[in-house]
C-alpha positions in Angstrom: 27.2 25.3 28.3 28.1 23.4 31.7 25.8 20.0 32.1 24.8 20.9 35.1 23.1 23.9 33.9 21.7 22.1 31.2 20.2 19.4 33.7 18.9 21.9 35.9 16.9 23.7 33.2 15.7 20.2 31.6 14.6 19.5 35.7 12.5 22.5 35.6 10.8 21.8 32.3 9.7 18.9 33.2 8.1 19.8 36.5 6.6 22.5 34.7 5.3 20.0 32.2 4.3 18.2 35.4 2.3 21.2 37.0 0.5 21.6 33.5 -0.7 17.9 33.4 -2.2 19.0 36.8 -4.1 22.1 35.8 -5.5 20.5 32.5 -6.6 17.5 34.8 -7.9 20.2 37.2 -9.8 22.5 34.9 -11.6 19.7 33.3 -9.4 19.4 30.0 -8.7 16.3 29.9 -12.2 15.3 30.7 -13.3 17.5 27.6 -10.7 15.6 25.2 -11.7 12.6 26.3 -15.1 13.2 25.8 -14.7 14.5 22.4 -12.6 11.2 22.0 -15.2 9.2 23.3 -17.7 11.2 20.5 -15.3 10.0 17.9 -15.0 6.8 18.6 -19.1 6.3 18.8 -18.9 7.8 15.0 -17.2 5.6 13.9 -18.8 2.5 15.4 -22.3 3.5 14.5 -22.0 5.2 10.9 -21.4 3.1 8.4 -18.1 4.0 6.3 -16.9 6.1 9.3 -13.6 3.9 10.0 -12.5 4.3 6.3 -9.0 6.1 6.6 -10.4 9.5 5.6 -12.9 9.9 8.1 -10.4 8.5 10.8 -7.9 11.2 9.9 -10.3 14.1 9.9 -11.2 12.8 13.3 -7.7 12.9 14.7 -6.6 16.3 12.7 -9.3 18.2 14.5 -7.7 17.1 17.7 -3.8 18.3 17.4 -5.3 21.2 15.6 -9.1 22.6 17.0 -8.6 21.0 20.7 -4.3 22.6 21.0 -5.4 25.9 19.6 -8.6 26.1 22.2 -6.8 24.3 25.1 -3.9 26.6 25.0 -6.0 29.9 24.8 -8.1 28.6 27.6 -5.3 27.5 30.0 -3.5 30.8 29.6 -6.5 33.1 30.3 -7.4 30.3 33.2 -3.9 31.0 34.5 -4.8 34.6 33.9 -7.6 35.0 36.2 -5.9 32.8 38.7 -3.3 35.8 39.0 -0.8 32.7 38.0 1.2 34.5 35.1 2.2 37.5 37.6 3.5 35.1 39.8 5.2 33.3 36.6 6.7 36.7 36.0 8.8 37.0 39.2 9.7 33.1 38.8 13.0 31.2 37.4 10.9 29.5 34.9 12.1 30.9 32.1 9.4 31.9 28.3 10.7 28.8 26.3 10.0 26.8 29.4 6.7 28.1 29.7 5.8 27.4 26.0 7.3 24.1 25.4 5.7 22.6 28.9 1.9 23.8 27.2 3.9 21.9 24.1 4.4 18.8 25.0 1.2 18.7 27.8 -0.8 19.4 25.2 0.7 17.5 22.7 0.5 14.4 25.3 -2.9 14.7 25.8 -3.4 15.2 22.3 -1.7 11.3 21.6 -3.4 10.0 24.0 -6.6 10.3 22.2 -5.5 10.3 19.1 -4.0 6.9 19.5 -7.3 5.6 21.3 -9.6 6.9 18.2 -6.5 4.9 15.7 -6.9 1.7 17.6 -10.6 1.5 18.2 -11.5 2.6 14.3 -8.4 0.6 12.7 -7.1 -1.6 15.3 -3.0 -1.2 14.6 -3.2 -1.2 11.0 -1.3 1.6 11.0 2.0 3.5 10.6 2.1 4.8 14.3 5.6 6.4 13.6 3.9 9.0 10.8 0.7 9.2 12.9 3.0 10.2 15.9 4.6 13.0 13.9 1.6 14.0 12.5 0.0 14.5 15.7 2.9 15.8 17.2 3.8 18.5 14.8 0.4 19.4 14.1 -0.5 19.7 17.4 3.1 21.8 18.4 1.9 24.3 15.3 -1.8 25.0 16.9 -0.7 25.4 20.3 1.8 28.1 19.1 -0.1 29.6 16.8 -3.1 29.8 19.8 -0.3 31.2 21.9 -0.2 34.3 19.5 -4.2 34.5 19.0 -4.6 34.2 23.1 -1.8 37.3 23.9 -4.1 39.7 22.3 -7.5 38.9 24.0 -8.6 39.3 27.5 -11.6 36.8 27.6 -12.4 33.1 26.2 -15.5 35.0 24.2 -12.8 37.0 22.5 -10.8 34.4 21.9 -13.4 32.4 20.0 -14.1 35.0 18.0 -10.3 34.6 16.5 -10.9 31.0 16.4 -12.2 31.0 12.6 -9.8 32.9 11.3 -7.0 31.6 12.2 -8.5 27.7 11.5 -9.9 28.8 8.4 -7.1 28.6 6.2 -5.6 25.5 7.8 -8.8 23.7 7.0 -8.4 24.2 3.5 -6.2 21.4 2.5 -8.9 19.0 3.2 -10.6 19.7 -0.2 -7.5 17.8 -1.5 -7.2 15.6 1.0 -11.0 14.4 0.1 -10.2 14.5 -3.7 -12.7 17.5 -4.4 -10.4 20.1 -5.3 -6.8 20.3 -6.1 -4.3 22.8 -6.4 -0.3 23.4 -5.7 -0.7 26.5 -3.5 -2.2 24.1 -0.8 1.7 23.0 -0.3 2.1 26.2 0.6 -0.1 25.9 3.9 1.3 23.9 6.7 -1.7 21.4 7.0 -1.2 20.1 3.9 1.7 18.1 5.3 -0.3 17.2 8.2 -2.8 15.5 6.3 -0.2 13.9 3.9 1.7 12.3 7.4 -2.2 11.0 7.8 -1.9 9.3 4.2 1.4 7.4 5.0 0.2 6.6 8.7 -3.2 5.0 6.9 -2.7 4.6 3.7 1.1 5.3 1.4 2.6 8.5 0.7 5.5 8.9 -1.6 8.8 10.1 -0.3 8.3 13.4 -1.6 5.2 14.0 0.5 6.6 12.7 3.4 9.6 14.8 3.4 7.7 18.1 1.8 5.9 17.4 5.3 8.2 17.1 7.8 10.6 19.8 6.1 7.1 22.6 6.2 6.2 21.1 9.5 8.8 21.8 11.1 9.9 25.2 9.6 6.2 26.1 10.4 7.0 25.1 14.3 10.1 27.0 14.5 8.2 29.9 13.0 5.1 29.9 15.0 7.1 28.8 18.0 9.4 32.2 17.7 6.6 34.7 17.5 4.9 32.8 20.2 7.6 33.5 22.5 7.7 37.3 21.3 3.9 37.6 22.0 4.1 35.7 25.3 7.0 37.9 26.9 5.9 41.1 25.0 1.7 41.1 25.6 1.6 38.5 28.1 4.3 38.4 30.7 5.0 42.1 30.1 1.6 43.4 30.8 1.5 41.2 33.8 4.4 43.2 34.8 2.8 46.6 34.8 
């Protein structure tokens, strides 16, 4: 592949990336994750036992995972209404483009706050490398997944109607995470090795859990990430088309 094919494409990622930073500071997003944030943080100043390492990592996993799966569905059905995917459709900027610049906007924003809660609760008594791919993976996963939830529905009221059952089973790894219920077959749900990335970045994790977590992580990604791009260019882009 020539480099200056490869340059050009990375070019027009990132001022997609760029454009998306822009509409989520437009439409208010990044006011609402900073406001949540800001929620968080007053938590776990004011309730006593808040800032213990469980609480703090509940706190940040709702953010890669509730805030990317409801951001993503609410900037494409924004884009929606703005007639912004039809013009997509006619545009160079190709699906994985699309996809990875909600990605890695998100997943920015997603840091960002996720950081701030880390510092104010624990200071940097922390592993910021696991929290970081925690975050990040976690917050890749949602977004992809909500990319598949949002290419079916035609309004946000739909779409929060999908929002339990697709978070539903995601949640359930917390019961071992909390030490109230324990079984293998949560290994066999992605957020297990979210919440295990949270153990090493605030606590240890054995080498086992940390690779288990990368390894599901990221198979989970390249999963979700796949069938996003089939639902984006088959119900999305393709309907805008007709």
């Amino acid at each position: 592949m020539p480099k200056h094919y490869i340059k050009q494409e990375s070019l027009k990622l990132l001022k997609t990336i760029i454009w998306d930073l822009k509409f989520a500071i437009r439409y208010n997003i990044v006011t609402v994750a900073v406001v949540i944030t800001a929620l968080y943080t007053i938590i776990i100043k004011l309730v006593p036992g808040a800032d213990i390492p469980e609480v703090v990592a509940s706190l940040i996993f709702s953010d890669p995972t509730m805030l990317g799966f409801i951001f993503t569905g609410a900037m494409v059905l924004f884009e929606k209404d703005a007639n912004t995917l039809q013009a997509l459709a006619i545009t160079p900027v190709k699906p994985w483009q699309y996809l990875w610049s909600k990605a890695v906007s998100l997943t920015l924003i997603a840091l960002f706050c996720s950081f701030g809660i880390t510092i104010i609760a624990r200071g940097i008594n922390a592993n910021f490398l696991w929290l970081s791919l925690s975050v990040t993976l976690s917050s890749f996963l949602f977004i992809f997944i909500g990319f598949i939830g949002v290419s079916r529905v035609k309004t946000f009221n739909q779409y929060i109607i999908l929002i339990p059952l697709f978070m539903l089973p995601t949640v359930l790894p917390l019961a071992d995470f909390y030490g109230l219920y324990h079984t293998s077959l949560f290994y066999l749900i992605p957020t297990q090795g979210s919440l295990l990335l949270f153990k090493a970045a605030f606590k240890t994790a054995t080498c086992f859990e940390i690779v288990y977590s990368l390894v599901i992580l990221t198979l989970s990604v390249t999963v979700a990430y796949i069938l996003a791009e089939k639902h984006y260019t088959k119900f999305i882009i393709g309907k805008t088309r007709k």
